[in-house]
LOLUMKOL-938758 format. One record per residue (C-alpha): z, x, y; residue in three letters. Coordinates in steps of 0.1 Angstrom, whole numbers, padded with zeros to 4 digits, always signed. Layout:
# residues N
ZXYALA...
***
This chain:
# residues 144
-1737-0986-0411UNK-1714-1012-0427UNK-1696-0987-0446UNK-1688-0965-0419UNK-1670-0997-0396UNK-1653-1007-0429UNK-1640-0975-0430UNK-1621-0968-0397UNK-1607-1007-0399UNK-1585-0994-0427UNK-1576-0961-0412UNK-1560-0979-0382UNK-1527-0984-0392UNK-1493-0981-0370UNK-1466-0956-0382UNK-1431-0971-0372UNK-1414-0939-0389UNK-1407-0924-0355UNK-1397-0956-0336UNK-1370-0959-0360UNK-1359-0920-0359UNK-1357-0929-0321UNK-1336-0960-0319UNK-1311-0946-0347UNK-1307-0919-0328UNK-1299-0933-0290UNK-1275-0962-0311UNK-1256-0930-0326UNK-1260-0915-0290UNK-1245-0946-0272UNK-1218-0954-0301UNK-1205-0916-0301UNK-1201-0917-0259UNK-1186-0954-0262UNK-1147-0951-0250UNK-1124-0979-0267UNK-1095-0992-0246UNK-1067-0995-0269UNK-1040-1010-0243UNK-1059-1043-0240UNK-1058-1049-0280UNK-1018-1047-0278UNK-1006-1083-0268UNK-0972-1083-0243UNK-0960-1114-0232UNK-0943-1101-0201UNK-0904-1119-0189UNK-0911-1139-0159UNK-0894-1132-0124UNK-0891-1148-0088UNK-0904-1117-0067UNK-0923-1089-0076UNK-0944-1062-0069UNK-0980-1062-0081UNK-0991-1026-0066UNK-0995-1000-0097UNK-0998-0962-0086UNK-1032-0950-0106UNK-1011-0921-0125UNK-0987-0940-0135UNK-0972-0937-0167UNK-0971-0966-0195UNK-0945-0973-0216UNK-0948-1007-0234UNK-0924-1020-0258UNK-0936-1048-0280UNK-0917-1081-0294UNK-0909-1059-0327UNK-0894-1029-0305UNK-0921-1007-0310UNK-0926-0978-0284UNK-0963-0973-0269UNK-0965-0939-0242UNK-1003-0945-0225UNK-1017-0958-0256UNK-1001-0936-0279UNK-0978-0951-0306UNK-0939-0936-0312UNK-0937-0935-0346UNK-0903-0933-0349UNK-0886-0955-0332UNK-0856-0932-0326UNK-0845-0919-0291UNK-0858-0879-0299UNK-0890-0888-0311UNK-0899-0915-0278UNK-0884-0883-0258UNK-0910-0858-0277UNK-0937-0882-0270UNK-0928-0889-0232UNK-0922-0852-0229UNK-0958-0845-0239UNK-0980-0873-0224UNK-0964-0867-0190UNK-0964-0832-0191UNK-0943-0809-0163UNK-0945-0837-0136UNK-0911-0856-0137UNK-0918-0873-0102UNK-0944-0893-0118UNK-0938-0928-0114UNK-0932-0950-0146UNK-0938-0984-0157UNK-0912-1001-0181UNK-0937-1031-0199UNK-0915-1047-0224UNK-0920-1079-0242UNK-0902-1109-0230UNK-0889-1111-0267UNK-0879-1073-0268UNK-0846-1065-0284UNK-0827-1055-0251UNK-0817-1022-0273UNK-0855-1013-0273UNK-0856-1015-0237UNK-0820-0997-0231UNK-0837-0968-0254UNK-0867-0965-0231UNK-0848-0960-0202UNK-0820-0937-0219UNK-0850-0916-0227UNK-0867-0915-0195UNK-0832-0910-0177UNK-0824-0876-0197UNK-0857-0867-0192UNK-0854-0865-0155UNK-0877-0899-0147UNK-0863-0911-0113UNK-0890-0936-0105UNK-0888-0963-0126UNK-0902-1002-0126UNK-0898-1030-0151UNK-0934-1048-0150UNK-0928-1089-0147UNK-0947-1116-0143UNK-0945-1139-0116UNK-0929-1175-0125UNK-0950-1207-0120UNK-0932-1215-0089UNK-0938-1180-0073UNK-0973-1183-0078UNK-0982-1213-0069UNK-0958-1202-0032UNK-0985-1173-0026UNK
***
């Protein structure tokens, strides 16, 4: 009798094997269906103004210009900072629909050429609606 309870103590043992097939599998799952915001990794210190408008159309297009004069189309960097190239790119993120309205983010240290380029390219491009995104001043906020 001993030898049999002896016995099926050390067959009881726990396989972990297919715990860990399991778990490697649903962290691939969730890491491969994870979407990364880019924009919020690009730092803009936007110029400061009295009035402003904070309402944003949803489909709005983004340009963002950063302190070195680097051009950004929704997320997607212009990698030459020439006016053809930020032209190609527009062209293609925004697709056929010229009446979409744009937003003009530029750095509060932006060369002033950078931001003269944007809006050279969006002008012979056919972009009629166009804002500069500010920040409001200390004063201004404080007011509301």
């Amino acid at each position: 009798m001993r030898i049999a309870a002896a016995r099926r103590e050390a067959d009881f043992e726990i396989n972990v094997i297919p715990l860990i097939d399991v778990l490697l599998t649903l962290m691939m799952f969730f890491v491969l269906t994870t979407t990364f915001v880019q924009q919020s990794g690009m730092k803009v210190t936007l110029p400061q103004a009295e009035t402003g408008d904070t309402a944003q159309a949803p489909d709005m297009l983004a340009v963002l210009i950063d302190r070195d004069g680097r051009f950004f189309v929704d997320n997607e960097e212009v990698l030459n900072p020439g006016l053809d190239s930020l032209k190609e790119v527009i062209a293609r993120v925004a697709g056929s629909d010229r009446a979409r309205p744009v937003s003009l983010r530029a750095d509060a240290m932006t060369p002033h050429q950078a931001v003269v380029t944007a809006m050279d390219a969006l002008g012979e491009l056919g972009f009629t609606r166009l804002s500069i995104a500010t920040t409001p001043t200390q004063q201004a906020a404080g007011a509301q």
